[in-house]
Every structure is written in C-alpha cells, then in structure tokens.
C-alpha positions in Angstrom: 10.5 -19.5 -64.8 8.5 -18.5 -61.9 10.0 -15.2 -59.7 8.0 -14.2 -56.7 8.3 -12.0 -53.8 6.0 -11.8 -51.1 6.2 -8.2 -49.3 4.9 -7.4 -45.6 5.0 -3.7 -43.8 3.7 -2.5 -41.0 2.2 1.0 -41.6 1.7 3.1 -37.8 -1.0 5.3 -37.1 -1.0 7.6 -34.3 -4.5 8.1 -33.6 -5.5 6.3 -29.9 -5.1 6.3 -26.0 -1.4 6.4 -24.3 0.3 6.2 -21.2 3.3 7.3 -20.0 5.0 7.3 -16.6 8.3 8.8 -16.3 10.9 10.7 -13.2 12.3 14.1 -13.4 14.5 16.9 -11.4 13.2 20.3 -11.2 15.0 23.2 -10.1 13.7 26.5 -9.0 12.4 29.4 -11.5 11.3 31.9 -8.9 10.2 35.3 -9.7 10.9 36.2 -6.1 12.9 35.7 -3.2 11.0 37.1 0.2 7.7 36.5 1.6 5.2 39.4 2.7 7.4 40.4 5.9 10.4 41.4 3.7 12.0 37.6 5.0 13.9 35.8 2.5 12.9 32.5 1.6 16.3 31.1 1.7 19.4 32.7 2.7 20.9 34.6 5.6 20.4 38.1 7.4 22.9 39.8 9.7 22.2 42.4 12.1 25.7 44.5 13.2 26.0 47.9 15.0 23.5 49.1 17.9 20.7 51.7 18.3 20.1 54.2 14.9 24.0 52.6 13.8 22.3 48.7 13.0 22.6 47.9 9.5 21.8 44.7 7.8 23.6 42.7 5.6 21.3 40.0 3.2 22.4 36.9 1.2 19.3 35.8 -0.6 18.7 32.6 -2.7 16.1 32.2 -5.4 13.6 29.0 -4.2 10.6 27.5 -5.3 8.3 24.7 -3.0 7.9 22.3 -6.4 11.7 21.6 -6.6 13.4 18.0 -6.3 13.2 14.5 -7.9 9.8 14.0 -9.4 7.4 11.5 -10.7 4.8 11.7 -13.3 2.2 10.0 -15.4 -0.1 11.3 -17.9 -2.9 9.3 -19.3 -3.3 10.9 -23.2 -5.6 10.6 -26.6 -4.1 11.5 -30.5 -7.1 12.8 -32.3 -4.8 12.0 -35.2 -1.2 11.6 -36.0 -0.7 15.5 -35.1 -2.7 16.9 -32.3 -4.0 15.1 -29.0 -4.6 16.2 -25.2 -3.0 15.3 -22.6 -4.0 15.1 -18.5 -0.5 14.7 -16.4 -0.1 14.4 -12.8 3.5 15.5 -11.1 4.1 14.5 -7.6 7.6 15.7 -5.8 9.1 12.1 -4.7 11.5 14.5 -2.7 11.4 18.4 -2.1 14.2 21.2 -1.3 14.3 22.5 2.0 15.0 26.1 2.6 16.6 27.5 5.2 16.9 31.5 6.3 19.1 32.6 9.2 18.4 35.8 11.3 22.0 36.4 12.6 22.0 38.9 15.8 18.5 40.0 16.1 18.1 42.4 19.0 15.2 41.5 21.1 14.8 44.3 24.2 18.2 43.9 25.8 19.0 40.7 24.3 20.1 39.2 20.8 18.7 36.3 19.4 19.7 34.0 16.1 16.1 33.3 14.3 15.9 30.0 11.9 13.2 29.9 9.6 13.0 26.3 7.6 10.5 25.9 5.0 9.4 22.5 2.8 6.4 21.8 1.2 4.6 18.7 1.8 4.9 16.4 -1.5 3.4 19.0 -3.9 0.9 17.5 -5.9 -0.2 19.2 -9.7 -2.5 18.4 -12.5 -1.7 19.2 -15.6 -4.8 19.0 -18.4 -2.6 20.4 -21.9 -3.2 20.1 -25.8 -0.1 17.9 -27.6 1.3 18.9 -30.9 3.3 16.8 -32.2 5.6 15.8 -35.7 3.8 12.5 -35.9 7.0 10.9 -37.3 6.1 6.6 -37.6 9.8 6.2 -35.4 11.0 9.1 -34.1 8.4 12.0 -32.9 9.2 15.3 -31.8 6.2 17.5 -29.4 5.1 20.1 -27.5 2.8 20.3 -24.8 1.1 23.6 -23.4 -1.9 23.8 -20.7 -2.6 24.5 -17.4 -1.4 24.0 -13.7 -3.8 22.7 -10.9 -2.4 22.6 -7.3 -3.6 19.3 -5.4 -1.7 19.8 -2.7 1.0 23.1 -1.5 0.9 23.0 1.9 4.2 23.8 3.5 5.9 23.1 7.2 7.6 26.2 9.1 10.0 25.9 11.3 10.7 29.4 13.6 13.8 28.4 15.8 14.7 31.6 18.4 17.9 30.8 20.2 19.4 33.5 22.7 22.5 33.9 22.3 25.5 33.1 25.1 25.7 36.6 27.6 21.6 36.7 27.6 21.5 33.8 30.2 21.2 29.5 30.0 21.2 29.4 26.2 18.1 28.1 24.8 16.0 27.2 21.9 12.6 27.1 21.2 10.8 25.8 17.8 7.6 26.9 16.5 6.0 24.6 13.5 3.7 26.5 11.6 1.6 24.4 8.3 1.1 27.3 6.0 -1.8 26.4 3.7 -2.4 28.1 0.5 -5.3 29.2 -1.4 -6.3 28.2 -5.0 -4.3 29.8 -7.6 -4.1 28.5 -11.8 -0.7 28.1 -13.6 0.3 27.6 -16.6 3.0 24.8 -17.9 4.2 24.1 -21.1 6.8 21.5 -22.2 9.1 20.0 -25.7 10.5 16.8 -25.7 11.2 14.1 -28.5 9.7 10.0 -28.2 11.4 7.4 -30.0 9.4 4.4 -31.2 11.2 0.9 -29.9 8.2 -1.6 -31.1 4.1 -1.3 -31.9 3.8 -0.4 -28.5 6.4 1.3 -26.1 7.8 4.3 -26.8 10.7 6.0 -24.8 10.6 10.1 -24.0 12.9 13.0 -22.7 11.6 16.7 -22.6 12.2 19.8 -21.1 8.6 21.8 -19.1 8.2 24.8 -17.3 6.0 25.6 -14.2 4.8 29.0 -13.8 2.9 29.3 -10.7 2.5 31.5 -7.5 0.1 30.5 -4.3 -0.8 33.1 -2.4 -0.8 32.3 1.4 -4.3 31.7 3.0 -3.7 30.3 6.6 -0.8 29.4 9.0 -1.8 26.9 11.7 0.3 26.7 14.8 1.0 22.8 15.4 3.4 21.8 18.0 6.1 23.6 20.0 9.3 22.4 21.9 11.6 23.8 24.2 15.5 22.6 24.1 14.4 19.4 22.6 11.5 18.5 25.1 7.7 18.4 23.9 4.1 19.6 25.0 4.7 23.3 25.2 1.5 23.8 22.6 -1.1 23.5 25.3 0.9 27.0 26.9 0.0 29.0 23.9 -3.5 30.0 23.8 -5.9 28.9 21.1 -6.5 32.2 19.3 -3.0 32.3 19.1 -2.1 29.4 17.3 -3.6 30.8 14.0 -2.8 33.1 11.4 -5.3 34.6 8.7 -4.2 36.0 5.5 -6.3 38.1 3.1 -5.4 40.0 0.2 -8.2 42.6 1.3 -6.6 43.7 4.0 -6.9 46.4 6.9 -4.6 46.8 9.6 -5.8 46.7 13.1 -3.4 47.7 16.0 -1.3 45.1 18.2 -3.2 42.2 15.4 -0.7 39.8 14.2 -3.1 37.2 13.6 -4.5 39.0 10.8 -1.9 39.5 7.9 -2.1 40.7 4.4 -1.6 37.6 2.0 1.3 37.3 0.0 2.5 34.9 -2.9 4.6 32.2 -2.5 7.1 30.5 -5.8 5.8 27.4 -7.2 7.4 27.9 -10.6 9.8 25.0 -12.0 11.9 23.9 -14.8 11.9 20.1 -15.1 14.2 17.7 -17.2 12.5 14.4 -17.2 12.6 10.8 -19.4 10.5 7.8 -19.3 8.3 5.5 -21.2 5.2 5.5 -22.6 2.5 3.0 -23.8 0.3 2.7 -26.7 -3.1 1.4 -25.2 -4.7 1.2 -28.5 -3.0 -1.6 -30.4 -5.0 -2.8 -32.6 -6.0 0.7 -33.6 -2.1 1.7 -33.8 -1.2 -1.2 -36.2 -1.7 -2.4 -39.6 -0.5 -4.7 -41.0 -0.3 -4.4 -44.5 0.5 -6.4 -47.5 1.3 -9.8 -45.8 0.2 -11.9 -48.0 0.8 -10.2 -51.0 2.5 -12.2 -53.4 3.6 -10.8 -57.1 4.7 -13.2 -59.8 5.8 -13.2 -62.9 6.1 -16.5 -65.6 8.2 -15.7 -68.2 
C-alpha cells in the first residue's frame, strides 16, 4: 500500500518596504499653561476691586496646538525581522481651539472684557524614527523612537476688546494676529502591536508621545473689524502691524513691537489604529514545501 501526504507552508519574513496609513486623537501633554506676558493659553481671568484693592482670580487649562483628530502615514524598511526605520508624517485633520477670557480689565476710566482665541493652522510633523520590533510571523508587537520636525505651526490670534455697558455704545473690535514660529526639534516615541490578516495587510493600534515646544518668532497683524464690519487694517499703520520676538532680548522704552520670545506647547499623546501594507511581496513570502510529496510502500 501506497500512503502519501503532500505538505505546503508558508514561511514569513520581515525583511522589506511598508506602508501604513492610519487616524488618531491626540490630546494635550503641555508642560505649561501661559505665554511670555503671564496670559493663559486657555482659561479665564477676573479682575474685582479698584485702585491698590484689584486682585485677580485665574482658571487655567493645560493646551497644546497639535491636539484633535489626526492622520498619518509612514512609509518604512525592516532591515530584518527585528529592527527597521521608519519616516511618518502627522497632519491634524482638525485642531482644538483655545479660548482665554480677560473678565473686567480696567482701561483708564473704563473696563473692558479681552478674548484671546488661539488655533493652529493644520500642524504639520515629520517624524524619521528607528522600529524595534518582536518580529512575531502573526502577531507583532513594537516600538518606535526618533525625532519631531515641524512643517507647519503657525497659529491664528484672535484679540476681541469689548467695553463693557456704562463706558458708552458697547462695542467690539477683533484683532487677528498669525503668530509664526521658529524652528525647534522634538522628540516622539511610540508602542503599539500589528496583527498579520494575509501576506500582505496588516492591521495596527499604538500609543506615541510628542514632546515639543516652538518658540514664538513673529506675529503679523492681518485684518481688523469693528462690530462686525471690515477694512479697519488700512487705519493701523504698517510698523504697527508687526511683532518681533527674540530670545536675545533688550528692552527699549514705549517698544511693544519688539518682545522677548517665549515657547509655545506642541507636545501630544496620540491613540491611533490603522493598516499597513507589505510593499515587498515577493521578498515577504515563501512558499515552501509545496510540492513535497513523502511516501511510503509497504
């Protein structure tokens, strides 16, 4: 009698290019909470009492400009089955607005509320990192640590003075200021776990931290209404419609266009899930033993 049996396994190498796209949330992971004039980023301020009795009550929120829903992609090669590198991109899809309220500020004879709202413009990072993985054949379990490039930080400013009833015709006037940032490096780090559905797609979840402060380089005065209405800009002169920031700084008298340069929180922690690609198959995949038939007559 003839028995045979005729074997086939496919053996999985991890060695190769990858892709992976994915969304995220981040929340905020700030290290502070006020800018360079003492302001807080988001909260509320209120003034009570008059003359040398004024005191000041604060309710301060931590914030950070890379919060929100995210996307990302990363393009990736495995050296071997253990240890790769990785170049990610994130983009914010949406971003937090903050908002800080000046309750009661006194003004010469009259008392003002003063609304500052703050969101960056779709921050934009790069993220080159070495991958260290478990380089299981199904399931996989990684790390990721590297650095943070800022593409993009800018960040709109809205200062909204109203008078307050008693100090005449109420009205309010809003001054949007784009606050540009200079270069700064962070650092990012992530751990997640991949799971192997077929030869080729693989799905992820993972946990990453942003660490990353920008120090303020410029604000540029951009538009200006009154109670609604446009074209008030053209009233303010040009030398006053910018802001320098340096972090060598001297004070000049009556100077408020030249300001000592102060950080502002970039710093994240993102839960995120998606899928990823294997864009070397043939390189991934072996199939071995096919064809290979044992018998035995007996």
């Amino acid at each position: 009698m003839l028995f045979m049996a005729a074997t086939g396994a496919v053996t999985c190498t991890a060695q190769g290019f990858y892709f992976k796209a994915g969304l995220g949330y981040a929340m905020p992971q700030a290290t502070q909470s006020m800018d360079g004039t003492a302001t807080p980023t988001s909260g509320t301020r209120t003034f009570t009492g008059s003359g040398t009795n004024t005191t000041a009550a604060y309710s301060i929120d931590k914030a950070s400009f890379s919060t929100g829903l995210q996307g990302l992609v990363s393009v990736g090669y495995m050296f071997n089955k253990n240890v790769g590198i990785d170049l990610g991109l994130s983009l914010n899809v949406t971003t937090t607005t903050y908002n800080f309220t000046d309750y009661n500020v006194p003004s010469g004879s009259s008392l003002y509320d003063i609304q500052i709202i703050q969101k960056a413009r779709s921050p934009k990072m790069l993220m080159p990192a070495v991958v260290m993985q478990t380089g299981g054949d199904m399931l996989n379990l990684y790390t990721r640590v590297g650095l943070a490039l800022p593409l993009s930080t800018q960040i709109d400013q809205h200062q909204i003075f109203t008078n307050q009833p008693g100090n005449g015709a109420v009205s309010t006037q809003d001054f949007l200021w784009v606050n540009s940032n200079s270069f700064s490096l962070g650092f990012t780090a992530a751990a997640g776990v991949q799971y192997r559905l077929n030869n080729k797609v693989k799905i992820w979840g993972e946990a990453s931290f942003l660490s990353l402060a920008m120090y303020i380089k410029e604000a540029n005065l951009t538009d200006v209404t009154v109670d609604g209405a446009t074209g008030y800009l053209t009233q303010i002169p040009v030398d006053e419609r910018k802001v320098t920031f340096s972090k060598d700084f001297t004070a000049a008298t009556n100077d408020y266009y030249h300001q000592p340069a102060f950080s502002q929180p970039f710093s994240n922690i993102t839960i995120a899930a998606g899928v990823a690609f294997d864009l070397d198959h043939n390189s991934r995949s072996n199939e071995k033993g096919k064809n290979d038939v044992k018998g035995r007559r007996r």
